[in-house]
C-alpha positions as CSV (number, residue, x, y, z in Angstrom):
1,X,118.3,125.9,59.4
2,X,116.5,129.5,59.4
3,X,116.2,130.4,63.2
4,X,112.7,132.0,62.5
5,X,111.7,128.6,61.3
6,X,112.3,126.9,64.0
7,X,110.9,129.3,66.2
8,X,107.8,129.0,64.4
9,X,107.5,125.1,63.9
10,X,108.4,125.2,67.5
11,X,105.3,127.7,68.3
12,X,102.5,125.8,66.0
13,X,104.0,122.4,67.7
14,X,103.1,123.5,70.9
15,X,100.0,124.9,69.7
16,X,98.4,121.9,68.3
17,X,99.5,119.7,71.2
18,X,97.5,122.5,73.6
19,X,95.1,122.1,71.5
20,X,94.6,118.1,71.8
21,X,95.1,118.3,75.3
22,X,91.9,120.8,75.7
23,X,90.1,118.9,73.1
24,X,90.2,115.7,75.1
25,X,89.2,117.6,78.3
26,X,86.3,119.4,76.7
27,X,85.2,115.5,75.4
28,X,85.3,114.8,78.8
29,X,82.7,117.5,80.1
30,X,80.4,116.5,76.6
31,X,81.1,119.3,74.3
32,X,82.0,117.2,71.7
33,X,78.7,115.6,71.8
34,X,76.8,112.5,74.3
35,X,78.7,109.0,74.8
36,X,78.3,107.1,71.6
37,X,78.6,109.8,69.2
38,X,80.7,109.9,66.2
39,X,83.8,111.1,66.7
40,X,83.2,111.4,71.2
41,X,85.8,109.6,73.0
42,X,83.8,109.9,76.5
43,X,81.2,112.2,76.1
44,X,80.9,112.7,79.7
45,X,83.2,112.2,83.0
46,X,81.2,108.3,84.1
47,X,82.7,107.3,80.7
48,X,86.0,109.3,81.5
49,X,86.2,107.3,84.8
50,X,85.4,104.2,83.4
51,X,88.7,104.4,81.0
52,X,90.6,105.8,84.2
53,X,89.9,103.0,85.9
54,X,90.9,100.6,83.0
55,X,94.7,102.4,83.1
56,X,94.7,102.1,86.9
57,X,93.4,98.8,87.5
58,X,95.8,99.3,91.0
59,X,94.2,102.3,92.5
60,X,91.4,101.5,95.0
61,X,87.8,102.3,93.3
62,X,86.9,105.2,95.5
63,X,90.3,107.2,94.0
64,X,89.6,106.5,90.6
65,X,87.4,109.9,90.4
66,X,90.4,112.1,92.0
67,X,92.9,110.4,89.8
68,X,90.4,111.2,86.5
69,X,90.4,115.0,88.2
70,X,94.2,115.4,88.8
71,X,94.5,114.1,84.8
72,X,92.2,116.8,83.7
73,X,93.4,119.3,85.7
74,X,97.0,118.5,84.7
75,X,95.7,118.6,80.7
76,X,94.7,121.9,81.1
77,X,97.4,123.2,83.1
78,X,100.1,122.1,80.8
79,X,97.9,123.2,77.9
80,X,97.6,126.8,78.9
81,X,101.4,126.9,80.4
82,X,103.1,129.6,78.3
83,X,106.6,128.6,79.9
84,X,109.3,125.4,79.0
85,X,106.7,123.4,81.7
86,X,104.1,123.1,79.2
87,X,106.1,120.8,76.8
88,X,108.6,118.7,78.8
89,X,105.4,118.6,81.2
90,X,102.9,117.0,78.1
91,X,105.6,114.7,77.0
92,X,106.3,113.5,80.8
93,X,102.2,113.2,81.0
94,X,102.1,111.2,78.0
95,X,104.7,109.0,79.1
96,X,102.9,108.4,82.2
97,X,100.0,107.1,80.1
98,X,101.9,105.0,77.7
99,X,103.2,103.4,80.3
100,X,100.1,102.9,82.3
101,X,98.4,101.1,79.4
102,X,101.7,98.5,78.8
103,X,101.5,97.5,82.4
104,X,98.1,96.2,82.3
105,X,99.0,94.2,78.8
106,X,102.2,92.9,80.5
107,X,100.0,91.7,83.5
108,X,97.5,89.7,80.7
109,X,100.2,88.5,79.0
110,X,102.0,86.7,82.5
111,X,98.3,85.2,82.8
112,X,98.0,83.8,79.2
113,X,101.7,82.4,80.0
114,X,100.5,80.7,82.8
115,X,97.4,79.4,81.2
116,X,99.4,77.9,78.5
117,X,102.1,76.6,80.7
118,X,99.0,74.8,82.7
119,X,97.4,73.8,79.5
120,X,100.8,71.8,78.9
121,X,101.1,70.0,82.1
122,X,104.3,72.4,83.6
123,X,105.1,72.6,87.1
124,X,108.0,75.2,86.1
125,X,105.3,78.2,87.3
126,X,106.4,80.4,90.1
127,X,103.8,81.4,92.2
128,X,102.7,84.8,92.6
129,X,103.3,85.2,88.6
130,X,100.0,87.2,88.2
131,X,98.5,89.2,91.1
132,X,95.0,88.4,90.0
């Protein structure tokens, strides 16, 4: 394949993923619009917070603002890093949040399990299955 194409798939790749990444953290600070419009994810940072808090149902309530902070501040770092960071950095970040929204549906899914077992009269339940 032609080198220069590469380099230049490679350039408007990173581009548009800079280019998410800011548009998520300007939704955040309600450029985009107020909560509830079309097309506004959050709208402001109470909203961004709330959905933080959703992904990190483990982190105590009081951290849940500097955790929504460090993600923001992380967005735009890796969205204005010129150097190999920015990508390996925004697919590691990405990851991160993939994952933290699987562990939540893995933790519902052990608690339907267990309703359903008890629905059926099974004593085969280990305790501690579900944390909550």
């Amino acid at each position: 394949m032609n080198a220069k194409l590469v380099r230049v798939g490679s350039w408007l790749l990173r581009i548009a993923l800079a280019m998410a990444f800011l548009s998520a953290v300007a939704d955040r600070f309600g450029l985009w619009g107020p909560p509830g419009s079309p097309g506004v994810g959050w709208g402001d940072l109470t909203g961004f917070n709330a959905y933080v808090a959703k992904l990190n149902w483990f982190v105590p309530a009081g951290l849940i603002p500097v955790v929504g902070w460090a993600s923001t501040a992380a967005e735009t770092g890796l969205a204005l890093a010129d150097s190999g960071i920015g990508p390996q950095g925004a697919a590691g970040l990405l990851g991160l949040h993939r994952s933290s929204r699987s562990i939540p549906a893995l933790r519902y899914s052990a608690k339907s399990h267990e309703r359903n077992m008890n629905m059926r009269g099974s004593s085969k339940i280990g305790k501690g299955l579900t944390n909550r």
